[in-house]
NUFI-413762 format. One record per atom (N, C-alpha, C): residue number from 0; residue in three letters; chain; atom name; x, y, z. Coordinates in steps of 0.2 Angstrom, whole numbers, plus 5000, padded with zeros to 4 digits. Layout:
N
NUM Ala A CA X Y Z
...
This chain:
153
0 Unk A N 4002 4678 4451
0 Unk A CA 3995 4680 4449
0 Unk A C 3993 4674 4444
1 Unk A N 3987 4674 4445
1 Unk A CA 3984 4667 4440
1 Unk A C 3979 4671 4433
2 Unk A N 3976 4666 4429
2 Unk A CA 3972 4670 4425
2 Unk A C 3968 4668 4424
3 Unk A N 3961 4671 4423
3 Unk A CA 3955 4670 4423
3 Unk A C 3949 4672 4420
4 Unk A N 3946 4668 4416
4 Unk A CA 3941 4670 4412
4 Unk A C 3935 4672 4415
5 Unk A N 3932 4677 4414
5 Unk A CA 3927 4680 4417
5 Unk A C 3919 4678 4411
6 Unk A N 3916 4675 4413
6 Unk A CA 3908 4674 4411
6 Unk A C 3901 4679 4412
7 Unk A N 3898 4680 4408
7 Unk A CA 3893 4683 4410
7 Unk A C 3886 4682 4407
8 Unk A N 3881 4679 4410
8 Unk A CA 3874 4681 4410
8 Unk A C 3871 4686 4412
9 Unk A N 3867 4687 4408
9 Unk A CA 3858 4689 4413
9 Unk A C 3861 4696 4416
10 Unk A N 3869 4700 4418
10 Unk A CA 3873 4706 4421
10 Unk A C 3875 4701 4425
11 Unk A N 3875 4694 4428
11 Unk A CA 3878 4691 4432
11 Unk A C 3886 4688 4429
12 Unk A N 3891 4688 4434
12 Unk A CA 3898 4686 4431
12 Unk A C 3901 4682 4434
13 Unk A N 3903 4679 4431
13 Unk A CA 3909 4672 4438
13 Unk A C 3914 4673 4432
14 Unk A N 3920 4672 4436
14 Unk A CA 3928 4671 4435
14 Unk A C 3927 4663 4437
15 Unk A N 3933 4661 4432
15 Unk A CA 3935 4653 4431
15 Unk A C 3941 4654 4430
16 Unk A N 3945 4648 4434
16 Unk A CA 3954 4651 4436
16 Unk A C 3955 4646 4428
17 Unk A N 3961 4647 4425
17 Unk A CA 3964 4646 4422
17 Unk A C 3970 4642 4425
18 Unk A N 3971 4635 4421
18 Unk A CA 3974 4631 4424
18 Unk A C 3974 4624 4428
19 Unk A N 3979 4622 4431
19 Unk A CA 3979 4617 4436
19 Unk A C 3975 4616 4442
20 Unk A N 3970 4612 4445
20 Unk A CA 3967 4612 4451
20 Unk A C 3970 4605 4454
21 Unk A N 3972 4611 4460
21 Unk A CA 3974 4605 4466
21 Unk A C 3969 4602 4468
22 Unk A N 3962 4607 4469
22 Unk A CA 3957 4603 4474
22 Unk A C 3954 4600 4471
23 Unk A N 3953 4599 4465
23 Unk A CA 3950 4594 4460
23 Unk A C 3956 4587 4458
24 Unk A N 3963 4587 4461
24 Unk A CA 3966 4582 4461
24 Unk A C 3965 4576 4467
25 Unk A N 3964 4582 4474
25 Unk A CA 3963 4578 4478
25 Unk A C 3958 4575 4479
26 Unk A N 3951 4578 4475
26 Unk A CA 3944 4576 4478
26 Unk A C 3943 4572 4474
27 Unk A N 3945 4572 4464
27 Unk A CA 3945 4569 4460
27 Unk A C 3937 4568 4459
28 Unk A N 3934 4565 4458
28 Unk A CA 3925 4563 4456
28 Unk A C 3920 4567 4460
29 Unk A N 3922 4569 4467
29 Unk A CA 3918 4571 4472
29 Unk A C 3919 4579 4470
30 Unk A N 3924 4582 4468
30 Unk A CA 3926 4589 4464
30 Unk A C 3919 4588 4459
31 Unk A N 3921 4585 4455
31 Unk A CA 3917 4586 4449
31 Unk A C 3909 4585 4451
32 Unk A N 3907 4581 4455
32 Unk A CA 3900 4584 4456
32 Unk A C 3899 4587 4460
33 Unk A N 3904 4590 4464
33 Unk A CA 3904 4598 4469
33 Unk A C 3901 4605 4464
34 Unk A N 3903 4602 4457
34 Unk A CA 3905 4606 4450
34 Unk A C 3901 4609 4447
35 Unk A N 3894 4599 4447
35 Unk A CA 3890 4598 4444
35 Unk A C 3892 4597 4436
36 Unk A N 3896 4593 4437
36 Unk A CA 3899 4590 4431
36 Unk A C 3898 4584 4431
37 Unk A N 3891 4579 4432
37 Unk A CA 3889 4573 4432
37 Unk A C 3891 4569 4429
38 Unk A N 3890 4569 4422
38 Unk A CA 3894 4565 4417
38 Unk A C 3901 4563 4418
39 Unk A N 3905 4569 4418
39 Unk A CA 3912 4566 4420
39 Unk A C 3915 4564 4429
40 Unk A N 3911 4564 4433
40 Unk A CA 3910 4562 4440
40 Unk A C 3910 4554 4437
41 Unk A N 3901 4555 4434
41 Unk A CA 3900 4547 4434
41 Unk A C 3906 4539 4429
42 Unk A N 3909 4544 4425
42 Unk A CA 3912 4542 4420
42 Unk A C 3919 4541 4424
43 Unk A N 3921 4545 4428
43 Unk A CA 3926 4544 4435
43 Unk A C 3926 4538 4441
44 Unk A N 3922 4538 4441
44 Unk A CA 3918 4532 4443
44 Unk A C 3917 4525 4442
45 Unk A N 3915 4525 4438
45 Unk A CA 3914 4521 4433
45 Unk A C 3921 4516 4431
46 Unk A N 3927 4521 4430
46 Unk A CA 3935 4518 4428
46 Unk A C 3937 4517 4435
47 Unk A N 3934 4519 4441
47 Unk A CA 3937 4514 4447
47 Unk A C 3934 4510 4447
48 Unk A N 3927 4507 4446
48 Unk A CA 3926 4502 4447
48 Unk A C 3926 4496 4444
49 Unk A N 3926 4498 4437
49 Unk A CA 3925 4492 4433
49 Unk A C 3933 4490 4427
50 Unk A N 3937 4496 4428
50 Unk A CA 3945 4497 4426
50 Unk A C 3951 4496 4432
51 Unk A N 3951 4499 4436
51 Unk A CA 3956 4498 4442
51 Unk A C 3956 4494 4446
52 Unk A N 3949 4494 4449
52 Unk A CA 3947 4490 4454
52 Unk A C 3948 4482 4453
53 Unk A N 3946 4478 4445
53 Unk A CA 3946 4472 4445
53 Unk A C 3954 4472 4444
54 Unk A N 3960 4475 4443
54 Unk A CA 3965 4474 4442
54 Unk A C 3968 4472 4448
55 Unk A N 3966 4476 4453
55 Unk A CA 3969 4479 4463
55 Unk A C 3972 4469 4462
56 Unk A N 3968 4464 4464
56 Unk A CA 3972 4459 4465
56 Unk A C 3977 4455 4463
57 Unk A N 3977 4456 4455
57 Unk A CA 3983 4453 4450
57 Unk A C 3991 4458 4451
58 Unk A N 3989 4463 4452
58 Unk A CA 3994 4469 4449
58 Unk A C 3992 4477 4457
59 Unk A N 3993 4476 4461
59 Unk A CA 3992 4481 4467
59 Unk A C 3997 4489 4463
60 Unk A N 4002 4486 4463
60 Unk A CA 4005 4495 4459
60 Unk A C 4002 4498 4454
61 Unk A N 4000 4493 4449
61 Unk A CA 3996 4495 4444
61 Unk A C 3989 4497 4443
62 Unk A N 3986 4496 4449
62 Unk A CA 3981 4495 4451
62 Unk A C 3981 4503 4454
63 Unk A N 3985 4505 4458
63 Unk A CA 3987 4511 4461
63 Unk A C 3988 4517 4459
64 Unk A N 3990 4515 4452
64 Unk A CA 3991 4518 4446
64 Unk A C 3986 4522 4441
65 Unk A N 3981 4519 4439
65 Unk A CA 3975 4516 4436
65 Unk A C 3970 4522 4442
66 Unk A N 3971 4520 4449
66 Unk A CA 3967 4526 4452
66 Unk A C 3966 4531 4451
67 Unk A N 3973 4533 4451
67 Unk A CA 3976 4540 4451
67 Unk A C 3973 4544 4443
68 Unk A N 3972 4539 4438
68 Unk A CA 3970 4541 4432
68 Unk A C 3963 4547 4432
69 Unk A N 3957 4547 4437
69 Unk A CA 3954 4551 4435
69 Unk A C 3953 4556 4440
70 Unk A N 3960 4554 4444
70 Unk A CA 3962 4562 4449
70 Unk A C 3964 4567 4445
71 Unk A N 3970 4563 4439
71 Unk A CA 3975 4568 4434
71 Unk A C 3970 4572 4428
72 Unk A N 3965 4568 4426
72 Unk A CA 3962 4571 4422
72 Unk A C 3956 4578 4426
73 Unk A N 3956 4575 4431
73 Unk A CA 3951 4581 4434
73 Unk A C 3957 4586 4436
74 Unk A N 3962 4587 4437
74 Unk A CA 3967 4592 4441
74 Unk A C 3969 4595 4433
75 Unk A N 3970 4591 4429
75 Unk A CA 3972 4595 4423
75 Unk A C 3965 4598 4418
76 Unk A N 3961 4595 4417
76 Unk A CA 3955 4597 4415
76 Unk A C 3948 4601 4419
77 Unk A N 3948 4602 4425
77 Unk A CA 3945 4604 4428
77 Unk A C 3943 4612 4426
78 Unk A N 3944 4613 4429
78 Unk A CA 3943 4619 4426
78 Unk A C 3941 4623 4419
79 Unk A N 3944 4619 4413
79 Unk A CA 3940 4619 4407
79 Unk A C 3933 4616 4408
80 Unk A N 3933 4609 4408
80 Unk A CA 3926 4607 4413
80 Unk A C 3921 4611 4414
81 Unk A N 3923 4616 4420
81 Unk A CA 3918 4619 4422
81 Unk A C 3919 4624 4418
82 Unk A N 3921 4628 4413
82 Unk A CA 3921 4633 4409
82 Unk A C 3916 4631 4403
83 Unk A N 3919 4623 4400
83 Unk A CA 3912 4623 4395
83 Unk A C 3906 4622 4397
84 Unk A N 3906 4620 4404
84 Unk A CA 3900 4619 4408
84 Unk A C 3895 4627 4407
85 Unk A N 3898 4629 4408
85 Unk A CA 3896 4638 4407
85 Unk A C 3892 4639 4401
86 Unk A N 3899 4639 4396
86 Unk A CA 3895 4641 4392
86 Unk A C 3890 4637 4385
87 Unk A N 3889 4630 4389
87 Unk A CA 3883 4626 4388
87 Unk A C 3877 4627 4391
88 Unk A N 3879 4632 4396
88 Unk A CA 3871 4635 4398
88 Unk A C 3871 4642 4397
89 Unk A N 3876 4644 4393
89 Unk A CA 3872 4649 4388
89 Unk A C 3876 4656 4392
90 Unk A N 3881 4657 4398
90 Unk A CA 3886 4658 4397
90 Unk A C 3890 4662 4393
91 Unk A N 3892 4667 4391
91 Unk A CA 3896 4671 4386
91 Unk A C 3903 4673 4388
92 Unk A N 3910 4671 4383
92 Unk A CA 3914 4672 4388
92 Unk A C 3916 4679 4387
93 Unk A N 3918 4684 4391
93 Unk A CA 3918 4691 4390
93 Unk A C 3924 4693 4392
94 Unk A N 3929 4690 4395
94 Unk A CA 3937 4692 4394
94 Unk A C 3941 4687 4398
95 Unk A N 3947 4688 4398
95 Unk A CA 3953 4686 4402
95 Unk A C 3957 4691 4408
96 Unk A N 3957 4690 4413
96 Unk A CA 3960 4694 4418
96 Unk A C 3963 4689 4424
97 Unk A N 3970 4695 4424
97 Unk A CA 3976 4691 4428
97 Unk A C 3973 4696 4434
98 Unk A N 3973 4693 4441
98 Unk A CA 3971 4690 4445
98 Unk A C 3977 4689 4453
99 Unk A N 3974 4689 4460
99 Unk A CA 3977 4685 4463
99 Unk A C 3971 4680 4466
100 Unk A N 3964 4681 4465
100 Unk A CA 3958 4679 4466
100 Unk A C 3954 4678 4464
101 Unk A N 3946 4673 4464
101 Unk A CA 3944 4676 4459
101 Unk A C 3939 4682 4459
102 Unk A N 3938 4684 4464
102 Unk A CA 3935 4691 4467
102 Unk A C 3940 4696 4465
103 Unk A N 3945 4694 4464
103 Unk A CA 3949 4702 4461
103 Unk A C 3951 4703 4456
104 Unk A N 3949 4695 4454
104 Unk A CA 3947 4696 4445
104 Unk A C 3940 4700 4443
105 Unk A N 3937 4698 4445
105 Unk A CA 3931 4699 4445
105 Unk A C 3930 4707 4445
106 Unk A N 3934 4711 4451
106 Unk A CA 3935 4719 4453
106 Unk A C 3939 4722 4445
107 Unk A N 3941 4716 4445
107 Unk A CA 3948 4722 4440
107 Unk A C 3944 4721 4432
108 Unk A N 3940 4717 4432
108 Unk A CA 3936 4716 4427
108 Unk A C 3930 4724 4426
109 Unk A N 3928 4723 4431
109 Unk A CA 3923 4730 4432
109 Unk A C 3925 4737 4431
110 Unk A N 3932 4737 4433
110 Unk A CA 3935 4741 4435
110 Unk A C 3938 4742 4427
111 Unk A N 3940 4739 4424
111 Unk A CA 3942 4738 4416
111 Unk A C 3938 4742 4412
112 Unk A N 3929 4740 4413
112 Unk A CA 3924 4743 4410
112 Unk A C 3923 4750 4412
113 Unk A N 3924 4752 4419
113 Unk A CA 3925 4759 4422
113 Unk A C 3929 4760 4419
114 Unk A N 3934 4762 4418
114 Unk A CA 3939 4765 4414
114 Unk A C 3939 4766 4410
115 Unk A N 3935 4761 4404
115 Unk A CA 3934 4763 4397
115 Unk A C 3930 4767 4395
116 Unk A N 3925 4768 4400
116 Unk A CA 3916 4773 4400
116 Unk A C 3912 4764 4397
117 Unk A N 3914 4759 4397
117 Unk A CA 3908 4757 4393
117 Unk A C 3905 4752 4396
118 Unk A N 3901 4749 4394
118 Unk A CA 3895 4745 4399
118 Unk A C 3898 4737 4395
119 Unk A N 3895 4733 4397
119 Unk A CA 3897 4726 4393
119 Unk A C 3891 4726 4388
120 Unk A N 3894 4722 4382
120 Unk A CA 3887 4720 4379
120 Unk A C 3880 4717 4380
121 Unk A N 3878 4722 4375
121 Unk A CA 3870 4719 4379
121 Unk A C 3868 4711 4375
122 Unk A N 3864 4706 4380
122 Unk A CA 3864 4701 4377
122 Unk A C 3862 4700 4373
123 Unk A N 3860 4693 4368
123 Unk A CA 3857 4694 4363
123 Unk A C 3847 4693 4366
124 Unk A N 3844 4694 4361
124 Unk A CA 3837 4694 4362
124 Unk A C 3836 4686 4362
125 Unk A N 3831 4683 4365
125 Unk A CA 3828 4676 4362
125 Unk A C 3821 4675 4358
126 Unk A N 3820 4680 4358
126 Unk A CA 3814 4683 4352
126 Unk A C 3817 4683 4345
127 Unk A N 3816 4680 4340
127 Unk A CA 3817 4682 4335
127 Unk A C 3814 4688 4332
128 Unk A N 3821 4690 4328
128 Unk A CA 3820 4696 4326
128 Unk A C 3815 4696 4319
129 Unk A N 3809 4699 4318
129 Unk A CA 3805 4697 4309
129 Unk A C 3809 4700 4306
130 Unk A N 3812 4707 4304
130 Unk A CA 3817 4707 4297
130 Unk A C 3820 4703 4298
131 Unk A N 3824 4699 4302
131 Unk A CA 3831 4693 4301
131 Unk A C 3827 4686 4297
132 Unk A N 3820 4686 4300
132 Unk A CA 3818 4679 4298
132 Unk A C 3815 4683 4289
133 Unk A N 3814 4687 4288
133 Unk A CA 3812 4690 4282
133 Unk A C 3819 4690 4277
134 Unk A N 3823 4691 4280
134 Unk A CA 3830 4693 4277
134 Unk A C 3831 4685 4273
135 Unk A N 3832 4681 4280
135 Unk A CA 3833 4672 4278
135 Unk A C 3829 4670 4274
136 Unk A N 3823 4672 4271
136 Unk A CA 3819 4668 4266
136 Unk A C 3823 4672 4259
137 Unk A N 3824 4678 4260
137 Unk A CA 3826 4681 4252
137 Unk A C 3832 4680 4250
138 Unk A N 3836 4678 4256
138 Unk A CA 3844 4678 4255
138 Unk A C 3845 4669 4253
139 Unk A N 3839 4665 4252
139 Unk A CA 3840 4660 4250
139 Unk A C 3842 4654 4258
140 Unk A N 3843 4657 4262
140 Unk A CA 3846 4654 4268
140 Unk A C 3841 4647 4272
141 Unk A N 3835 4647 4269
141 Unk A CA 3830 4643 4274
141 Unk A C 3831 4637 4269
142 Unk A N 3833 4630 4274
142 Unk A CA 3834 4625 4272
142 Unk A C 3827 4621 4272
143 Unk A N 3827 4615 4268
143 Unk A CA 3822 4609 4269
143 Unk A C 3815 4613 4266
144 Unk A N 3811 4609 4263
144 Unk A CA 3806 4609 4263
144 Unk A C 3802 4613 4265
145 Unk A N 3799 4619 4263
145 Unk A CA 3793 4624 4264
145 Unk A C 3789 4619 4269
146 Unk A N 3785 4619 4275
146 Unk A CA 3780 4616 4276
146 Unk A C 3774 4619 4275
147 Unk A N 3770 4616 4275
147 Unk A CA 3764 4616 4275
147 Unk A C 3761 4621 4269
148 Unk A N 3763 4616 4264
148 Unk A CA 3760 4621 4256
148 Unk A C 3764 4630 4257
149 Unk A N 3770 4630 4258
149 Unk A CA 3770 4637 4258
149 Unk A C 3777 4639 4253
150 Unk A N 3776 4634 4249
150 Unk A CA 3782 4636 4242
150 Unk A C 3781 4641 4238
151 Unk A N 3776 4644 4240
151 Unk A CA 3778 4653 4235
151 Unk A C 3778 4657 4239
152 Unk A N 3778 4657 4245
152 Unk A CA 3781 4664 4248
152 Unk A C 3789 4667 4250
C-alpha cells in the first residue's frame, strides 16, 4: 500500500501519492508539463541543453550521465512538485491516507469522515471579516503608515 495526501478545494478532493514516480523518471520534463509544472519542465530543459548536451562530444559517459540528472530529480521530487503545486493555488491539505489507489484513497478518505459523523472543514471566507479588521487596529497589529490622513482612528 502506498500513502497519499489527500487535498481539498471548493468540496473538490485529489489524492497525491507519496513518494517515488516511475512515470515521472521515464518521461522526465514532458511528466512535468503533463503536471503543469512549467518552471521546473523548462528549468529541465534548459540543463540538457546548455549543461549536457555541450559536454556529449568531449566526455559521451559523462554526458549520459548529466542526462539522466533531471529524470532523477523529477522521479524523486515529483510528486512533492505537484503537492506544492496544490497548495499554491490554494489547495488545503486535509489528511494522509494509505491506499492501494488513488481512488481508494480518496474512498477511504470519505469514508473516514463517515464514520466520524463529521463533514470536513468549512473553507475559509475571502471576504474579510469587519470585527477581525476592527480587532487588528486595536490590537496594535496594522503596520506602515495610516494612509490617507487617518492617524486617529
Amino acid at each position: 500500500m502506498a500513502r497519499y495526501d489527500i487535498y481539498e478545494k471548493a468540496g473538490e478532493r485529489r489524492a497525491v501519492p507519496d513518494g517515488l514516480s516511475g512515470a515521472a523518471f521515464w518521461f522526465g520534463s514532458f511528466w512535468l508539463l503533463a503536471k503543469g509544472l512549467w518552471l521546473e519542465a523548462l528549468a529541465g530543459f534548459a540543463f540538457v541543453i546548455f549543461v549536457a548536451l555541450p559536454v556529449l562530444p568531449y566526455a559521451p559517459w559523462a554526458a549520459l550521465g548529466l542526462l539522466v540528472c533531471p529524470a532523477l530529480y523529477a522521479w524523486i521530487e515529483g510528486h512533492a512538485l505537484v503537492a506544492r503545486r496544490l497548495e499554491r493555488k490554494g489547495w488545503k491539505h486535509v489528511a494522509a491516507v494509505e491506499a492501494a489507489s488513488r481512488d481508494g484513497a480518496l474512498i477511504m478518505y470519505e469514508a473516514s469522515l463517515m464514520r466520524s459523523g463529521s463533514t470536513p472543514p468549512p473553507l475559509p471566507s475571502t471576504t474579510p471579516d469587519a470585527t477581525a479588521i476592527g480587532r487588528s487596529k486595536v490590537q496594535g497589529t496594522m503596520r506602515g503608515p495610516a494612509p490617507f490622513g487617518l492617524e486617529g482612528l
